[in-house]
C-alpha distance (Angstrom), angle and dihedral (degrees) to the residues before:
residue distance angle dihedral
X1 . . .
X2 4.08 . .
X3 3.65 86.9 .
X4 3.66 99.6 49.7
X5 3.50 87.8 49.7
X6 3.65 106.3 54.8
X7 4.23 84.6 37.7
X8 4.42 90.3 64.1
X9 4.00 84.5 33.1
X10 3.76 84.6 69.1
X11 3.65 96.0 26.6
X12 3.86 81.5 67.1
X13 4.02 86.8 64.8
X14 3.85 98.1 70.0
X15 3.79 85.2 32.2
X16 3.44 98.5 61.5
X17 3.40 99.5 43.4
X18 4.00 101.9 49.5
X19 4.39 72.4 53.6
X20 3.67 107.2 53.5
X21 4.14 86.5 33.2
X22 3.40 86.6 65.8
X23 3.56 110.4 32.0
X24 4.30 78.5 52.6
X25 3.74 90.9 60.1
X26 3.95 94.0 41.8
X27 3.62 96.2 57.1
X28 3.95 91.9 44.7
X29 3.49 89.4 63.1
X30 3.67 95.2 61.6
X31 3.70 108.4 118.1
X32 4.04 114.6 -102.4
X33 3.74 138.5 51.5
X34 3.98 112.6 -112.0
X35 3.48 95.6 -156.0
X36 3.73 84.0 57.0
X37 3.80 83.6 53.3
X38 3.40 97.9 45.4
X39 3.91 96.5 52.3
X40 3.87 86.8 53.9
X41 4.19 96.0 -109.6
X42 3.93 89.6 113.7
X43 4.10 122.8 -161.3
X44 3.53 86.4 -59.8
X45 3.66 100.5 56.0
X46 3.83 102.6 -130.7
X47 3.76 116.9 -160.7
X48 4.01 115.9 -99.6
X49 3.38 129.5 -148.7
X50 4.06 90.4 -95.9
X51 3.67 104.9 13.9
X52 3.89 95.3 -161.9
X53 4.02 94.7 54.6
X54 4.24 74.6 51.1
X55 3.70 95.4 55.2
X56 3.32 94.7 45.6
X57 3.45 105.8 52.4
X58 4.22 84.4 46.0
X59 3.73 77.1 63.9
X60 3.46 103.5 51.7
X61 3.65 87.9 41.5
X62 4.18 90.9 69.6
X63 3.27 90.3 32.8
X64 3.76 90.3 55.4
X65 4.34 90.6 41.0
X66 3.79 94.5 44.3
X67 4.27 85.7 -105.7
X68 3.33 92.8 139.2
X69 3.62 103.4 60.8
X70 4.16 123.2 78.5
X71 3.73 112.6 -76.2
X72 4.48 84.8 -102.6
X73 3.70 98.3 54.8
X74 3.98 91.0 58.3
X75 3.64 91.2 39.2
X76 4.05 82.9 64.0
X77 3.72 94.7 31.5
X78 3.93 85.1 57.2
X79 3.82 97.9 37.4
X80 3.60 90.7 55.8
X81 4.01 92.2 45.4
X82 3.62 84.1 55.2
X83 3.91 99.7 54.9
X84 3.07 84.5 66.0
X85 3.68 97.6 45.7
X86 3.75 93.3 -114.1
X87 4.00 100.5 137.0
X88 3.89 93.5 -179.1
X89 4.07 124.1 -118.7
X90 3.59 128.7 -83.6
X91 3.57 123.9 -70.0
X92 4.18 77.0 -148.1
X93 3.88 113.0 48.3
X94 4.21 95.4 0.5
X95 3.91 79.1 -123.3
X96 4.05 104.4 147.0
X97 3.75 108.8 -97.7
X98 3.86 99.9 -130.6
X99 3.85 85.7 58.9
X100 3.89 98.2 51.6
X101 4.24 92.8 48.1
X102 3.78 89.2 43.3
X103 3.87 90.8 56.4
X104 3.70 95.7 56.0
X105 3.95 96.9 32.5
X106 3.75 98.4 79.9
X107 4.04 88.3 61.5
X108 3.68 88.5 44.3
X109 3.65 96.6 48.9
X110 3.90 88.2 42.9
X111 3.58 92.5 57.3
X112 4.17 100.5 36.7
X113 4.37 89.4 53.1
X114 3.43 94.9 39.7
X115 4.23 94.1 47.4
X116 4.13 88.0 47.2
X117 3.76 92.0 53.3
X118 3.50 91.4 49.2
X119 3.40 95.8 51.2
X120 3.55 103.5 42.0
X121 3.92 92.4 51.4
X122 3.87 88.2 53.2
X123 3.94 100.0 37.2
X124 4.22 99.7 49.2
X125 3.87 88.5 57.3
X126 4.02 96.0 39.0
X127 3.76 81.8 52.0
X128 4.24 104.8 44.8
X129 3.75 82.5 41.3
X130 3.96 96.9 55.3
X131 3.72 94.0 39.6
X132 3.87 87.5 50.6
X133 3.48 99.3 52.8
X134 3.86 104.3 23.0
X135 3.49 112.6 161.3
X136 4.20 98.1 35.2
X137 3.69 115.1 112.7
X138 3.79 93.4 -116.8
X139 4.03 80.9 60.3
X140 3.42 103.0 56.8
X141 4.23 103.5 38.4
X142 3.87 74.7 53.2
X143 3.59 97.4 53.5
X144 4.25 91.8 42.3
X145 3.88 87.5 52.2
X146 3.88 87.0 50.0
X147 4.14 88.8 51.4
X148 3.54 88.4 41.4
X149 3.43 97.8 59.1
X150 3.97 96.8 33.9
X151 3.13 87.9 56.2
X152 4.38 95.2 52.0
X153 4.15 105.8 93.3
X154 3.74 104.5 -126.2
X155 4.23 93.7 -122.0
X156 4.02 89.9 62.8
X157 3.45 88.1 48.3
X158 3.56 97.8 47.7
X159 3.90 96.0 42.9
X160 3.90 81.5 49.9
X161 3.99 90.2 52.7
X162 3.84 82.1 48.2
X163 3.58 96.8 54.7
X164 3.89 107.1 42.2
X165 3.73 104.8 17.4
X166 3.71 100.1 39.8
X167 3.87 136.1 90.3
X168 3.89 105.2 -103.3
X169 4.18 92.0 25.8
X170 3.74 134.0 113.0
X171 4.05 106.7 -97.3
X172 3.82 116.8 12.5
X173 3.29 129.0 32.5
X174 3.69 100.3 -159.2
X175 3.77 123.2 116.3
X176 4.17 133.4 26.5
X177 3.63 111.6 -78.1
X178 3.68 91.2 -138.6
X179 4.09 147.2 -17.5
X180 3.79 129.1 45.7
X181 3.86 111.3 -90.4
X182 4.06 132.6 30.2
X183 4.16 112.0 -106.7
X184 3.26 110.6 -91.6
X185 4.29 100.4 20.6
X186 3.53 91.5 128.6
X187 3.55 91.6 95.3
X188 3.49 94.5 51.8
X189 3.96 130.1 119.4
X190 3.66 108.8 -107.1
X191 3.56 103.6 -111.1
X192 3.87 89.2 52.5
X193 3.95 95.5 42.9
X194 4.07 81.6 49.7
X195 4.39 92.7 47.6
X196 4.24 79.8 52.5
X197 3.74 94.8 50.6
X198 3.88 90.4 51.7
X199 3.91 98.1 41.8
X200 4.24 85.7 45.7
X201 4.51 87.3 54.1
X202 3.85 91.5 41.1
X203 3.94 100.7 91.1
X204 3.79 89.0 35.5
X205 3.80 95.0 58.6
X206 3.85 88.4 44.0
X207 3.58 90.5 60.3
X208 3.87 99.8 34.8
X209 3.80 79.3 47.2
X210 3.89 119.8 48.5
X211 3.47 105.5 57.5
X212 3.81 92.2 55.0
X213 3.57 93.2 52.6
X214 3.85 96.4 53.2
X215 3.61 90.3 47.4
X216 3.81 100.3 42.3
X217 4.13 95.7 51.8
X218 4.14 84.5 49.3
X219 3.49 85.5 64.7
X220 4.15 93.0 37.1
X221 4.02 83.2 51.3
X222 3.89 96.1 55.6
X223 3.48 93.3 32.6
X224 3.56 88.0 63.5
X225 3.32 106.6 37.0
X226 3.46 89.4 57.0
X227 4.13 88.3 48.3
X228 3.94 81.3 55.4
X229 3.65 97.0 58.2
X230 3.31 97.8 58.5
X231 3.88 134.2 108.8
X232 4.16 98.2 -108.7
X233 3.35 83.8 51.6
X234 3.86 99.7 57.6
X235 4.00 86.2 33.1
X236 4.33 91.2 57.1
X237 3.87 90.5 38.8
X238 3.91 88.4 48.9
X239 4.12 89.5 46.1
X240 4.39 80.4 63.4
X241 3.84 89.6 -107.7
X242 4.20 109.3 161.1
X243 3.32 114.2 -104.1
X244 3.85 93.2 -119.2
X245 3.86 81.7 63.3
X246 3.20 101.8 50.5
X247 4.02 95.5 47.7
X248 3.87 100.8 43.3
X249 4.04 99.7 34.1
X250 3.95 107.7 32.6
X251 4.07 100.4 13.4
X252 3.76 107.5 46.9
X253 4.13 106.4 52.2
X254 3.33 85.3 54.6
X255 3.81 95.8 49.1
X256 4.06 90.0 53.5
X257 3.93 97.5 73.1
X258 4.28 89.9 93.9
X259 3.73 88.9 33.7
X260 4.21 91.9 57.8
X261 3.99 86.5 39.6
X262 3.92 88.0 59.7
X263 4.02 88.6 37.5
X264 3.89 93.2 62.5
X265 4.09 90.7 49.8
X266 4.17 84.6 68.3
X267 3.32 93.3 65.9
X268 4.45 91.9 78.5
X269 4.18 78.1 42.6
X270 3.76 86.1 58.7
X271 3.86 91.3 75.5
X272 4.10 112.3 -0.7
X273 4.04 74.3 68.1
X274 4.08 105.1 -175.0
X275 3.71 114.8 -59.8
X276 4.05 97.2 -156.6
X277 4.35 91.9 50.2
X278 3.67 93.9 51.9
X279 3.91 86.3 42.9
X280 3.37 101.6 53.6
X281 4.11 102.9 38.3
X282 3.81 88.8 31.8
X283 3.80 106.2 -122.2
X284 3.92 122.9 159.7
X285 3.58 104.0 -114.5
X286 4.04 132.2 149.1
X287 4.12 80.9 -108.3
X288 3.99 98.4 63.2
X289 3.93 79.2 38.7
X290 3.53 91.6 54.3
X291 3.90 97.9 47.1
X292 4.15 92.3 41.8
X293 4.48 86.8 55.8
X294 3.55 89.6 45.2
X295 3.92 97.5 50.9
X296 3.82 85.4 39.3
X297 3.71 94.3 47.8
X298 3.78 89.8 -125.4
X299 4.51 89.2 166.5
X300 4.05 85.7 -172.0
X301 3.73 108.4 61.8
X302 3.83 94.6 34.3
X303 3.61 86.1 59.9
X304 3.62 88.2 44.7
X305 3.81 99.4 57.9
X306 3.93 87.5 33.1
X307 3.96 86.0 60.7
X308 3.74 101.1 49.1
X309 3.67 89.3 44.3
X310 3.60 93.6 59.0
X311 3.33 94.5 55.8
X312 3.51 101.4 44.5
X313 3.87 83.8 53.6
X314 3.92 87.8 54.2
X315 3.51 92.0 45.9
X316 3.74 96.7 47.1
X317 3.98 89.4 53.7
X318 3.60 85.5 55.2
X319 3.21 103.5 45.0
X320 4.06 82.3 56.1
X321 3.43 98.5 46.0
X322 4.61 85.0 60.2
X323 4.02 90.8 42.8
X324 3.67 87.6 51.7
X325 3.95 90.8 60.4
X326 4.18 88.9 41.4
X327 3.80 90.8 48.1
X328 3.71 94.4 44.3
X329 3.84 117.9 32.3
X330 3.93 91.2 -153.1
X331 3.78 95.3 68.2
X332 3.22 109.9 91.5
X333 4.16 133.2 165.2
X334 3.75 88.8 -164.7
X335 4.07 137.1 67.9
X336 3.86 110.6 -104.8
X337 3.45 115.3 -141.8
X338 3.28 117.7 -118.9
């Protein structure tokens, strides 16, 4: 297992590179110039006062961000920067970029663990419990609900939770419309300033939460009832075994093999956080930071977030590939001796 290990560690090398290489050329062919941006000209070069001074501070803009060079020299410039964990500053604010993802990521983070909790403890039952009684009527108004609300895209259903469920909406007046604290909570007593924080992330969570759910115990459900079918299972029923038994001890490791595949593709969730739920109810996450540097054209902290999320996503598919062998004793990375 060592030895697999270290070999993917260092498979992630070329990996990684043949991804950020090409994510770096991608967003360089965005249309616009940011130092043209920045210096207040715009993609449609409006005249300045004194169009020269304009020019040339363009110019010392790219000079400054490494814009003038071809697209390979700052792909090295960059990739050596980032060795060293040095992810540049902000074309925007010249804050550093590390600082500016690390202030949103704990609300991201917060948010992504807390959502694939949730919907792992709801969708492993939903899904032994429809494979075990497919058929029933409970079964299958359970299974429409779950296409129903798979099948929902999470920015109706948060402008809907905006509308009717919100303060300010049309029907009920229950939860904030939008942020992460009530004006003026500062004051507070902890335990109330704590209640606030929790009533302010409910809606988000629902909507970062239900889709995943419905789709993750459609998987559990065929997963299983393909587990069921097979010839252990008839052989431990046969043996007298209850049926409990037989589902929980020799039925459901098996059936987690698609459920850990979906489990490592969290791990980008875990910090590209979701771009239209922070949009809509407003919350400072690395996804609404994400969208507002790629409208502004801010190279640095796309990169930045497109880094980390690379190597979450290699990590996650490693960190399936070694729950695959705990889950299911056959797997192995390693010759067995005979």
């Amino acid at each position: 297992m060592g030895t697999y290990i270290l070999k993917r560690i260092l498979l992630f090398i070329p990996t990684f590179i043949a991804i950020t290489a090409l994510t770096f050329g991608i967003s360089r062919l965005v249309p616009g110039d940011p130092a043209e941006r920045k210096a207040g000209m715009g993609r449609e070069g409006q005249q300045q006062t004194n169009r020269e001074l304009s020019q040339e501070r363009i110019q010392r803009l790219r000079e400054e961000w490494n814009l003038d060079k071809p697209i390979h020299v700052q792909y090295v410039m960059w990739a050596a920067d980032m060795v060293q964990l040095d992810f540049g500053k902000s074309f925007k604010d010249d804050k550093p970029v590390i600082d500016k993802i690390m202030d949103r990521l704990p609300l991201t983070v917060l948010m992504s663990v807390i959502s694939a909790i949730l919907a792992y403890l709801i969708a492993i039952p939903v899904g032994i419990y429809s494979a075990t009684n497919s058929g029933t009527l409970g079964e299958r108004s359970l299974s429409t609900s779950l296409f129903m609300l798979y099948s929902l895209p999470d920015f109706w259903i948060g402008t809907l939770f905006i509308v009717f469920l919100t303060v300010g909406g049309n029907f009920l007046e229950i939860f904030p419309s939008n942020g992460l604290t009530t004006t003026g909570s500062e004051t507070w007593p902890f335990f109330k300033k704590l209640m606030d924080y929790i009533w302010h992330l409910i809606l988000p969570i629902t909507v970062y939460t239900y889709g995943s759910f419905a789709y993750i115990s459609r998987q559990m459900r065929g997963s299983m009832m393909e587990t069921l079918r097979q010839d252990y299972i008839r052989t431990a029923r046969a043996k007298g075994l209850a049926n409990k038994t037989v589902i929980y001890h020799h039925a459901l490791r098996n059936s987690l093999i698609p459920i850990i595949t979906l489990f490592a593709g969290l791990f980008p969730a875990f910090i590209g956080g979701s771009v239209v739920v922070e949009r809509i109810l407003n919350l400072p996450g690395v996804g609404q930071l994400a969208f507002q540097a790629a409208t502004e054209l801010d190279y640095p902290v796309v990169m930045g977030i497109l880094t980390m999320s690379a190597l979450l996503t290699m990590t996650g598919v490693l960190v399936g590939d070694i729950l695959y062998s705990v889950v299911d004793p056959r797997i192995a990375y390693s010759k067995k001796s005979s």
